[in-house]
C-alpha positions as CSV (number, residue, x, y, z in Angstrom):
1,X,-8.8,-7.0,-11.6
2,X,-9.6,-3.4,-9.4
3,X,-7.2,-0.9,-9.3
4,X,-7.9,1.3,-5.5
5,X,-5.1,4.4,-4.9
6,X,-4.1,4.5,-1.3
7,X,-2.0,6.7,0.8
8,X,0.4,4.9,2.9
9,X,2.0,6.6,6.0
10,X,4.7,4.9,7.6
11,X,5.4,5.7,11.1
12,X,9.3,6.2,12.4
13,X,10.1,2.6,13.5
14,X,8.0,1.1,10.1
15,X,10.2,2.8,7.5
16,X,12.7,1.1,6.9
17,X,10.5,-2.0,6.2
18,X,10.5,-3.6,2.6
19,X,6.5,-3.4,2.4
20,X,6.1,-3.2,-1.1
21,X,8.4,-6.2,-1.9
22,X,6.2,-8.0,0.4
23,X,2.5,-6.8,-0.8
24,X,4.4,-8.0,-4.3
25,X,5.8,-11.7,-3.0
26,X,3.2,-12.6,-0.4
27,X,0.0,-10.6,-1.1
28,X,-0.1,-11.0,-5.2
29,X,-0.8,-7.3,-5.4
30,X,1.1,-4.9,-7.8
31,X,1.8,-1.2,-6.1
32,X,2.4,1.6,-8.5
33,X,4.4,4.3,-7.1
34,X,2.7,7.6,-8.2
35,X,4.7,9.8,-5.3
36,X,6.4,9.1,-2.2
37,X,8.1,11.3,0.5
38,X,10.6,9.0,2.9
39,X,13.0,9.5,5.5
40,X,15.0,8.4,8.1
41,X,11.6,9.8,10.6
42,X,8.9,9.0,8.8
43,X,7.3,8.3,5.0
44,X,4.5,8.8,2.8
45,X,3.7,6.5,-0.2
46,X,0.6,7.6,-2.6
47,X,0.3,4.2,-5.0
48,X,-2.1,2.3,-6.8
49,X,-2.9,-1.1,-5.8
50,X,-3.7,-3.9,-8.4
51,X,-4.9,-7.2,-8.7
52,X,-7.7,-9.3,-7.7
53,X,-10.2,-7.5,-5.1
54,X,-9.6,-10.2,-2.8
55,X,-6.0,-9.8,-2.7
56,X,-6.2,-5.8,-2.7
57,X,-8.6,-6.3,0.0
58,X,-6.3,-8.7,1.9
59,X,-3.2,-6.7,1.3
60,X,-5.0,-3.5,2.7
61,X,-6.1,-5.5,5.8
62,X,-2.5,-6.7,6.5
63,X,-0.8,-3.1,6.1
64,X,-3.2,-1.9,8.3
65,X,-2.6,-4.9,11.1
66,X,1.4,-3.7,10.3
67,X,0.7,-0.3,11.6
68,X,0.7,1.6,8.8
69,X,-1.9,3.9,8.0
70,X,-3.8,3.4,5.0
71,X,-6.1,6.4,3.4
72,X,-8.2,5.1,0.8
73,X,-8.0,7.9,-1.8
74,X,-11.0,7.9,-4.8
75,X,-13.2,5.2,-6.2
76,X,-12.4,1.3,-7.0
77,X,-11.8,1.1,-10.5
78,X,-12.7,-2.4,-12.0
79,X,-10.9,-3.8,-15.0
């Protein structure tokens, strides 16, 4: 299991968009929600991703190919 904190930044027409259900039911990955700003315009999402690297990895890939911007913030941590 790694643990890798991201910033998410969700453009206007992205944010009302259940991502995190969806990294949770398709991607096998658990978010924690460490501190979020959203709107109607636009939203921010600062979270921990866990789970198996493969799956993080996949799950970053896929928010990316969603439009969202992902900032990879500090190291991988392994558990």
């Amino acid at each position: 299991m790694i643990e890798v904190r991201v910033k998410l930044t969700f453009p206007e027409d992205l944010v009302r968009q259940p991502f995190m259900a969806r990294l949770v039911r398709d991607h096998d990955v658990e978010p924690n929600i460490r501190r979020a700003n959203v709107d109607e315009n636009e939203g921010w999402i600062v979270c921990e991703l866990n789970g198996e690297p493969g799956r993080v990895e996949d799950a970053i890939g896929w928010l990316r190919a969603q439009g969202i911007r992902v900032d990879l913030l500090g190291d991988v941590v392994e558990g």
